[in-house]
Structure formats: C-alpha cells, structure tokens
Steps between C-alpha positions, in 0.01 A plus 500: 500500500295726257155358381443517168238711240290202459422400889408805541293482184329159612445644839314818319291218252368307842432770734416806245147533663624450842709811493241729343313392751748555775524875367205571425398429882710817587462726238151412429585672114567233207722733364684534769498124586645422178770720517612408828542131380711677216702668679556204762628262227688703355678559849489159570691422188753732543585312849877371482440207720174274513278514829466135708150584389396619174132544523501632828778750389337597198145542706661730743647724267159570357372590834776731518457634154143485561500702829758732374241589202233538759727760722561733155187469426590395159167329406225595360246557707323149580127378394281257551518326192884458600414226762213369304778432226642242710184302584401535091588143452293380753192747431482407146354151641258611734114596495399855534429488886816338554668776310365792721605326793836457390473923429402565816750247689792677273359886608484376853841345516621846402371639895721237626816611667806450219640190676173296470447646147844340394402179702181419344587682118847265501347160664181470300566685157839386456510147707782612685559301829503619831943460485508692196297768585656514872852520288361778242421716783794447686251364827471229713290190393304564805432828445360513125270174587348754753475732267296307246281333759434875646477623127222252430318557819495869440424457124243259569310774760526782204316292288247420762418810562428563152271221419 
C-alpha cells in the first residue's frame, strides 16, 4: 500500500526539528543538513510501497542522505555558529555565564569521536530517545546508550579541564 502526500507531510510538521537535527549531527553544516532532509523526503515520497515504519524509514534515509553528503564533501565547510544554531532556542533564555558554558560544551563536543557527537547532538537537542537514535544509526540499543554515557563522560572531562 502507498502512503499518501499528506502522512508524509504530518510526519515532516511533527518531527521537522528532529531531522535537522539528525543531519546536522553528521554534516555538522546547516546547509548541508537541510538539504539532506530535502533530498530524503523527496526520496521517501517517491517510495512505491509504505515502510512498517514511517518515521524510522524516513530517519534513516536522512542518515543516508546525510552521510552520503558528508562522503562528497558537498557541504560547506562547517562553523561553530552551525551547532550553536541548534541550542539558539535554549540560549536565548539563559544568563551570560550560562551562555559561555553552553559555547564551550558545544566546541568541546566537537573533539568527541563522531558516534558520541551524534549521541549527545540527537538525544539532548532534538529529544530523540535512545530507540530512535539506536534506529537512525542503524546500531544496537546497547551500543548508542554507551555511546552517550561515554560521550558525556568524555565531554564532561573537556570542560573540566578548561575551567
């Protein structure tokens, strides 16, 4: 059975943010973050039959599209301000000091390895859970709650070390 225009549409309304956010973990570019969640609905809705699992489906084909942009190296190159642009919501409501250390935890995560970058960027900026992300990335559940535990640990040294 084919899905139609407007689930996919409704699916795009509730989780817009979600899937910037997914591709902007991996191509750490806006640009190219946005145009990977272009590119993936329009592949999605070109799909003949509909997945068991919509969301799931429509995640992993940004990842794809998303890693595939990454491995041209079709982005521009990647700045700061691009990972600051996904915590601007929740800098706008916090005190100056609070605001540096939100900097400085965003330039740190960028040392991380990739895996506990996309952990941490996904589960706190986007609100994924620990299922979706494991299905975005194609991983065990296991595996990516490791990865965001490690993630923090690490991220939480950086900034100790910088204090």
């Amino acid at each position: 059975m084919r899905f139609s225009s407007s689930q996919l549409e409704r699916l795009f309304v509730t989780h817009q943010r979600a899937f910037f956010v997914a591709a902007l973990s991996i191509t750490r570019s806006r640009a190219a973050a946005e145009d990977a969640v272009h590119d993936a609905l329009l592949a999605v809705a070109s799909v003949a039959t509909e997945p068991d699992d919509l969301k799931a489906y429509v995640f992993r084909v940004i990842r794809n599209k998303a890693l595939l942009f990454l491995k041209q190296g079709r982005m521009a190159s990647a700045n700061q301000t691009d990972l600051e642009f996904i915590a601007r919501d929740s800098l706008d409501k916090l005190d100056s000091e609070q605001t540096v250390f939100i900097t400085q935890a965003l330039k740190q995560l960028e040392t991380l390895e990739l895996h506990h970058q996309q952990v941490l960027i996904m589960k706190i900026f986007a609100d994924l859970s620990f299922r979706e992300i494991a299905e975005i990335m194609d991983s065990p559940l296991n595996t990516v709650t490791s990865w965001y535990r490690r993630g923090l640990k690490q991220l939480q040294e950086k900034l100790d070390e910088h204090v």
